[in-house]
N, CA, C and O atoms as a GROMACS GRO file, in nm:
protein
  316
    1UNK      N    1  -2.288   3.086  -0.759
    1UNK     CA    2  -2.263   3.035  -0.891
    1UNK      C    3  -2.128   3.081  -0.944
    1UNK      O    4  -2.042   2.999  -0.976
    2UNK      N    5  -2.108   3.231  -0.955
    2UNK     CA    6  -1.979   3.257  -0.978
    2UNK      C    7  -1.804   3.147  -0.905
    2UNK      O    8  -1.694   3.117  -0.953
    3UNK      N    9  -1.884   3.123  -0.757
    3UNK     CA   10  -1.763   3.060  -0.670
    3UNK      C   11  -1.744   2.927  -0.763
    3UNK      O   12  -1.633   2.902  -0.811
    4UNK      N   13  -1.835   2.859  -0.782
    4UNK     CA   14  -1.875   2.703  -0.889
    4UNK      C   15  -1.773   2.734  -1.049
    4UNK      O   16  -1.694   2.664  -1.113
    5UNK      N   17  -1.820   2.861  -1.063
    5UNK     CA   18  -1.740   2.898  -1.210
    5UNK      C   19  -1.604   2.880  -1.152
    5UNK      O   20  -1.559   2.768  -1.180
    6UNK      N   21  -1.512   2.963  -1.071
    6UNK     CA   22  -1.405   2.999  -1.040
    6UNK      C   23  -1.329   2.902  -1.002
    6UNK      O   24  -1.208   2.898  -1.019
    7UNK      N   25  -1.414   2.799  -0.934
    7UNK     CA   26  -1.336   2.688  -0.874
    7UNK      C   27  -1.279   2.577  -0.989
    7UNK      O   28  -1.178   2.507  -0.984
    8UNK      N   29  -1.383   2.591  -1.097
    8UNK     CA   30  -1.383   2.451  -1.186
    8UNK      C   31  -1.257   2.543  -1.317
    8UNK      O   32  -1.185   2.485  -1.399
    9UNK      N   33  -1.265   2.652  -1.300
    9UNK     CA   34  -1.186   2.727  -1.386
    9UNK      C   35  -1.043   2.703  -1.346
    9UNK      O   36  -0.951   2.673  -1.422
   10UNK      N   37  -1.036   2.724  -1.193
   10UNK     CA   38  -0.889   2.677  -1.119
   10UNK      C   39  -0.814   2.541  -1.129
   10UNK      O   40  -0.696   2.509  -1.143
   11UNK      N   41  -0.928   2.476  -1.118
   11UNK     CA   42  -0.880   2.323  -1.139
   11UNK      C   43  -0.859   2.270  -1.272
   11UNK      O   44  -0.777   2.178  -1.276
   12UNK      N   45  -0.908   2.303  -1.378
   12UNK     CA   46  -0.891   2.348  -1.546
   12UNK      C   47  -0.740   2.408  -1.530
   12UNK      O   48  -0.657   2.334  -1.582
   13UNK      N   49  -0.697   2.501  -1.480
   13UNK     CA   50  -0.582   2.560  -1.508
   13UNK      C   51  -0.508   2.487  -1.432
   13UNK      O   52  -0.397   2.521  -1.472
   14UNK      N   53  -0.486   2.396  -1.334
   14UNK     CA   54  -0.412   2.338  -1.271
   14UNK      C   55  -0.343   2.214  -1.330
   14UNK      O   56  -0.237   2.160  -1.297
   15UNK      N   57  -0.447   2.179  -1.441
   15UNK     CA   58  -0.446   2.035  -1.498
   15UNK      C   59  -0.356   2.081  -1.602
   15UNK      O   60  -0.267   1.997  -1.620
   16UNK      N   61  -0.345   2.184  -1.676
   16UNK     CA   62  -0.267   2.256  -1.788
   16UNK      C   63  -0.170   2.282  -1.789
   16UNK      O   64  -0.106   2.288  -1.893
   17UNK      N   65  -0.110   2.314  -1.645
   17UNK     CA   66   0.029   2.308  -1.641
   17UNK      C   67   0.077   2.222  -1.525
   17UNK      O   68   0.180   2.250  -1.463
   18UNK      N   69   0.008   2.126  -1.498
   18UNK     CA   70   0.114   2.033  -1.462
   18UNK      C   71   0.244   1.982  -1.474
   18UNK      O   72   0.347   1.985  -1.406
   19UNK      N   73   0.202   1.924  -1.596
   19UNK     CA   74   0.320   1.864  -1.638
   19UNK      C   75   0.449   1.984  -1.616
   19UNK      O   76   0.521   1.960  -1.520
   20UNK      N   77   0.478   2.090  -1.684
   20UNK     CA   78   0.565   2.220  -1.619
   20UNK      C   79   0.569   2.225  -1.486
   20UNK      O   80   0.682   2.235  -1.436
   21UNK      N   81   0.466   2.221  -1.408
   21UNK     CA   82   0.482   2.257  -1.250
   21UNK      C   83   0.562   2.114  -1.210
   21UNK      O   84   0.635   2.126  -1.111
   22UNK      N   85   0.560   1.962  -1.279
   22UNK     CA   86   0.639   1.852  -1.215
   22UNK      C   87   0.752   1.849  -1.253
   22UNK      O   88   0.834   1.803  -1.173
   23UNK      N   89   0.804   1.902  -1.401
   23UNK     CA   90   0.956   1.891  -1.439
   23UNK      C   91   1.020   2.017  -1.412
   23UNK      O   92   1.132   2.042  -1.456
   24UNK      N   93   0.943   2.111  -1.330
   24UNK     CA   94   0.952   2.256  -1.284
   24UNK      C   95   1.063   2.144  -1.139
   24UNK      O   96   1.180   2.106  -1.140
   25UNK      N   97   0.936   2.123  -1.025
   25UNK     CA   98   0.986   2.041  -0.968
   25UNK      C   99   1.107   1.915  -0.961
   25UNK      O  100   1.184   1.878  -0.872
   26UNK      N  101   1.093   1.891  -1.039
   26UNK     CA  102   1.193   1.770  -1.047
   26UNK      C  103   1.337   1.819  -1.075
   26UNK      O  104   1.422   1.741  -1.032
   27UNK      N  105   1.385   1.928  -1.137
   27UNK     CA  106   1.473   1.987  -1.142
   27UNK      C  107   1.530   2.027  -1.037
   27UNK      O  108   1.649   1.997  -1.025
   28UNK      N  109   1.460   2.111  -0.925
   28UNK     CA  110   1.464   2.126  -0.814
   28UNK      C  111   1.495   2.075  -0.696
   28UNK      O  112   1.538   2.123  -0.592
   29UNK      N  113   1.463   1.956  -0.736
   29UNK     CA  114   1.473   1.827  -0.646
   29UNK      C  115   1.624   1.774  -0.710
   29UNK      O  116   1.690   1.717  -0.623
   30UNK      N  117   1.667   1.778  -0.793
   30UNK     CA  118   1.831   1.730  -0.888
   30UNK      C  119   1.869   1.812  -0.816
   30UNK      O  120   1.919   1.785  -0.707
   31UNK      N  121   1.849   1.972  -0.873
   31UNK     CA  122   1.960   2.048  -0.851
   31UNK      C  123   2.058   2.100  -0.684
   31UNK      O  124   2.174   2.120  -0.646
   32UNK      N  125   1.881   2.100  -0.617
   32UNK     CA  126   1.971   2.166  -0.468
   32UNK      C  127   1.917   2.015  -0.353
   32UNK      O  128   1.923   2.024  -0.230
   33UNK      N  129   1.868   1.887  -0.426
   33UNK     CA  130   1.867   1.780  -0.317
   33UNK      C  131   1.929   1.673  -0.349
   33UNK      O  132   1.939   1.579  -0.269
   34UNK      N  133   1.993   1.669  -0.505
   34UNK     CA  134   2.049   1.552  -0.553
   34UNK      C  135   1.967   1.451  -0.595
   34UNK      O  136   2.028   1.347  -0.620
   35UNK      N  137   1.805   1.445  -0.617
   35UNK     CA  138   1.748   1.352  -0.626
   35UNK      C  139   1.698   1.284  -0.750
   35UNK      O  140   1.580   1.315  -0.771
   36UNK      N  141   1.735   1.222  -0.818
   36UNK     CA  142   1.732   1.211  -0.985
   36UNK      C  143   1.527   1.206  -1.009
   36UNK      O  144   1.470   1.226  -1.116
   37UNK      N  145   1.476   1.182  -0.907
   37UNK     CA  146   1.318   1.180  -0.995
   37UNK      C  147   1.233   1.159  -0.870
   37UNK      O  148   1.254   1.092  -0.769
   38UNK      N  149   1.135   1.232  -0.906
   38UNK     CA  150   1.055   1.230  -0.794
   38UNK      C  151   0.928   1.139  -0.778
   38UNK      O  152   0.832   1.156  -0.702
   39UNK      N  153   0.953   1.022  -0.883
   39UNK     CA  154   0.881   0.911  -0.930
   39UNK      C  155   0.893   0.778  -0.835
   39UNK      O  156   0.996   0.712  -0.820
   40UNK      N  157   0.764   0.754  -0.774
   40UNK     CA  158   0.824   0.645  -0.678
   40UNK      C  159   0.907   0.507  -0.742
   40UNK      O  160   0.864   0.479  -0.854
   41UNK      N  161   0.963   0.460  -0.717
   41UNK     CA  162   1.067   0.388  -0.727
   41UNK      C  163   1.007   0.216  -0.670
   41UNK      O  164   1.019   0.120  -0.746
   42UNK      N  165   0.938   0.201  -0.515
   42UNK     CA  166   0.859   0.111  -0.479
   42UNK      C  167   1.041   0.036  -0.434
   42UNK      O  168   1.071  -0.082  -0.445
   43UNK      N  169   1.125   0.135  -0.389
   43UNK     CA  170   1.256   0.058  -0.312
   43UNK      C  171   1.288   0.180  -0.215
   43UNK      O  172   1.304   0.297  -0.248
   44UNK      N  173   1.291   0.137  -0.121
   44UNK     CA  174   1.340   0.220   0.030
   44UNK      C  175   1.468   0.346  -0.025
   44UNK      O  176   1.451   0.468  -0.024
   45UNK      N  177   1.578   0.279  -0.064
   45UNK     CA  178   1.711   0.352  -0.125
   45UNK      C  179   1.697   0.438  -0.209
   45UNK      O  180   1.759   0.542  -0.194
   46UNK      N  181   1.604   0.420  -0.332
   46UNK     CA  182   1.568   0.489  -0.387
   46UNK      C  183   1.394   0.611  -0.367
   46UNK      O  184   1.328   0.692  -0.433
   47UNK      N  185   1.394   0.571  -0.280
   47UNK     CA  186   1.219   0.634  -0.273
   47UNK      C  187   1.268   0.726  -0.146
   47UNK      O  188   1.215   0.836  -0.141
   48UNK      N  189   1.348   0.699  -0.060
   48UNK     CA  190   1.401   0.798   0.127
   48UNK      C  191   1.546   0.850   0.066
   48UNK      O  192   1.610   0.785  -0.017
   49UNK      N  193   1.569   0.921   0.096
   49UNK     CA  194   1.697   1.046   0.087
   49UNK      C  195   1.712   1.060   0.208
   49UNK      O  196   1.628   1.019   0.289
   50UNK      N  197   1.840   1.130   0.250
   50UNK     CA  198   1.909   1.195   0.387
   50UNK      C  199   1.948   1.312   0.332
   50UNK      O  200   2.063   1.307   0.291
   51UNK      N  201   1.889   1.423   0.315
   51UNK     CA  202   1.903   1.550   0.270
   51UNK      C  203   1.957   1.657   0.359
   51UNK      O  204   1.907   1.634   0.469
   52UNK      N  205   2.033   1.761   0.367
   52UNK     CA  206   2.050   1.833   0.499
   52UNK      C  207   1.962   1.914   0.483
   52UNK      O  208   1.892   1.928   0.382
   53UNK      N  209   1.960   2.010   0.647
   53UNK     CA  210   1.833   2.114   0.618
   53UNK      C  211   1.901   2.247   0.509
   53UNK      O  212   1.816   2.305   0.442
   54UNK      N  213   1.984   2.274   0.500
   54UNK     CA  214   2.037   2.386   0.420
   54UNK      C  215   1.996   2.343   0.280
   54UNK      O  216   1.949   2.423   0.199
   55UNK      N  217   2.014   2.233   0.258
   55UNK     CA  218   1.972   2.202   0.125
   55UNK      C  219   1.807   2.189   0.076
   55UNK      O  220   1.764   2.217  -0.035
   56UNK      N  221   1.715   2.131   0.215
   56UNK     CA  222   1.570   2.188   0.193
   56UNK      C  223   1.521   2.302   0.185
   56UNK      O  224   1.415   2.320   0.124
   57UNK      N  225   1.589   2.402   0.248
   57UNK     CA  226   1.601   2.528   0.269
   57UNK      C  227   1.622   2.603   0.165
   57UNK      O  228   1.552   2.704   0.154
   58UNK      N  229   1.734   2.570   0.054
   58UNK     CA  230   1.774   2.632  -0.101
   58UNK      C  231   1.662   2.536  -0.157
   58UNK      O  232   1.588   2.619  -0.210
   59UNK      N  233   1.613   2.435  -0.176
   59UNK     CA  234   1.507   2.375  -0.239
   59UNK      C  235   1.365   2.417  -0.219
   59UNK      O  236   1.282   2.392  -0.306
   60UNK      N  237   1.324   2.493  -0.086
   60UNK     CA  238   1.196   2.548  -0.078
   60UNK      C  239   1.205   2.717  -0.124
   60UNK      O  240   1.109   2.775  -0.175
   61UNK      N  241   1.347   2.789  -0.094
   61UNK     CA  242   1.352   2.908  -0.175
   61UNK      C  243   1.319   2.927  -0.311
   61UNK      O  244   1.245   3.014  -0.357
   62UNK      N  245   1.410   2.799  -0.400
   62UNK     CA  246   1.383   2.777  -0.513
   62UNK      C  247   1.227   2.792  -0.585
   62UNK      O  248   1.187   2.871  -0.671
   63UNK      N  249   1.152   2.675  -0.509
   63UNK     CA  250   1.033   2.653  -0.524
   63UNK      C  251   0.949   2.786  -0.475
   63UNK      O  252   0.866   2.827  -0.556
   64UNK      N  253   0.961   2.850  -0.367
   64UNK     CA  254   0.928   3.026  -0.400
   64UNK      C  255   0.906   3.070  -0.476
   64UNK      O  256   0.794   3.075  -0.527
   65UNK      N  257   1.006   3.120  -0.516
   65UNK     CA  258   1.066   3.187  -0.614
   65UNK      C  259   1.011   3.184  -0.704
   65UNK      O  260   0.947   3.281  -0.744
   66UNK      N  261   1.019   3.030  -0.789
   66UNK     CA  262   0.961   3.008  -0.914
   66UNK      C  263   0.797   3.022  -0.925
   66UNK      O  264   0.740   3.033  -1.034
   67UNK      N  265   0.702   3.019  -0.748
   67UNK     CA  266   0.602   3.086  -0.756
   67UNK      C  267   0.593   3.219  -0.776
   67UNK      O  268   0.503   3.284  -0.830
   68UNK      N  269   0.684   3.248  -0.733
   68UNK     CA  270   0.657   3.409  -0.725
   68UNK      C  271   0.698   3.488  -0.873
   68UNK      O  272   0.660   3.603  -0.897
   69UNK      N  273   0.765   3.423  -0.949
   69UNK     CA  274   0.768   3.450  -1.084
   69UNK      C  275   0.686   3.396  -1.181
   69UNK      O  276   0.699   3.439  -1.296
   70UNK      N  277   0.570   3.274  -1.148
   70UNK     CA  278   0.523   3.242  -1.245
   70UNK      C  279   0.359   3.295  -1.238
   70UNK      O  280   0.266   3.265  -1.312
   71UNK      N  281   0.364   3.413  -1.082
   71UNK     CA  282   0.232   3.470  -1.033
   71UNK      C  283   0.240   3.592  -1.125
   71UNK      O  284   0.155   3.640  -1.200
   72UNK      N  285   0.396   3.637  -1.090
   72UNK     CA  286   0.418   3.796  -1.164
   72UNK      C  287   0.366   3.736  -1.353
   72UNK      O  288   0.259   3.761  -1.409
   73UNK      N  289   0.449   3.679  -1.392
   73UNK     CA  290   0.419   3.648  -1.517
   73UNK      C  291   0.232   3.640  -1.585
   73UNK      O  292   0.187   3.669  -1.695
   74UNK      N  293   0.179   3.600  -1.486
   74UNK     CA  294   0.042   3.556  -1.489
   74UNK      C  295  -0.049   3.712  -1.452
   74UNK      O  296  -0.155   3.743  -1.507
   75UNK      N  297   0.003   3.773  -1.375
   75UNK     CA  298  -0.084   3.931  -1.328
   75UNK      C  299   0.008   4.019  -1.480
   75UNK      O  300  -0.074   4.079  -1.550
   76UNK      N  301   0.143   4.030  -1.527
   76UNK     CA  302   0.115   4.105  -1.634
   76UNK      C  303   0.061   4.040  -1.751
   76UNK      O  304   0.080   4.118  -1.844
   77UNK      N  305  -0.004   3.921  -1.800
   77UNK     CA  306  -0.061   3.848  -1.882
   77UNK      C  307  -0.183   3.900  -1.866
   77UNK      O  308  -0.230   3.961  -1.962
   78UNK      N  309  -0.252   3.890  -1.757
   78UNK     CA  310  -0.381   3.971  -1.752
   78UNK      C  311  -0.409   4.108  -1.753
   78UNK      O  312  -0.524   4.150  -1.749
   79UNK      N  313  -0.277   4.205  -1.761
   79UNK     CA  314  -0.266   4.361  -1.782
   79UNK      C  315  -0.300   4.379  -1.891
   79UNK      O  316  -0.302   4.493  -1.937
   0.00000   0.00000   0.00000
């Protein structure tokens, strides 16, 4: 019963910050892939990129990162 609590509690908190976790993202995607929106488009040119790997590479650090600061933020919230 507790696992039933925890799970529906997770998915509750997931729904809450979305919207932050997509314009979290989407920034990310501008800043180190050049990609103005991560909104399908429904056109080849606009929906496929040719990205290099150095640049997925600063784009998945990024995206790290900003986990790993928004975990810290969340464990001293619960201190």
């Amino acid at each position: 019963m507790t696992t039933k609590t925890a799970t529906t509690t997770s998915k509750a908190n997931t729904k809450a910050i979305a919207p932050a976790a997509d314009k979290l993202l989407e920034q990310i995607a501008l800043d180190h892939l050049f990609i103005e929106t991560l909104e399908t488009q429904n056109r080849d040119r606009l929906d496929f990129h040719d990205v290099s790997v150095w640049a997925v590479k600063s784009a998945l650090q990024a995206a790290y990162q900003a986990g790993l600061a928004a975990a810290n933020a969340t464990a001293k919230a619960a201190a």
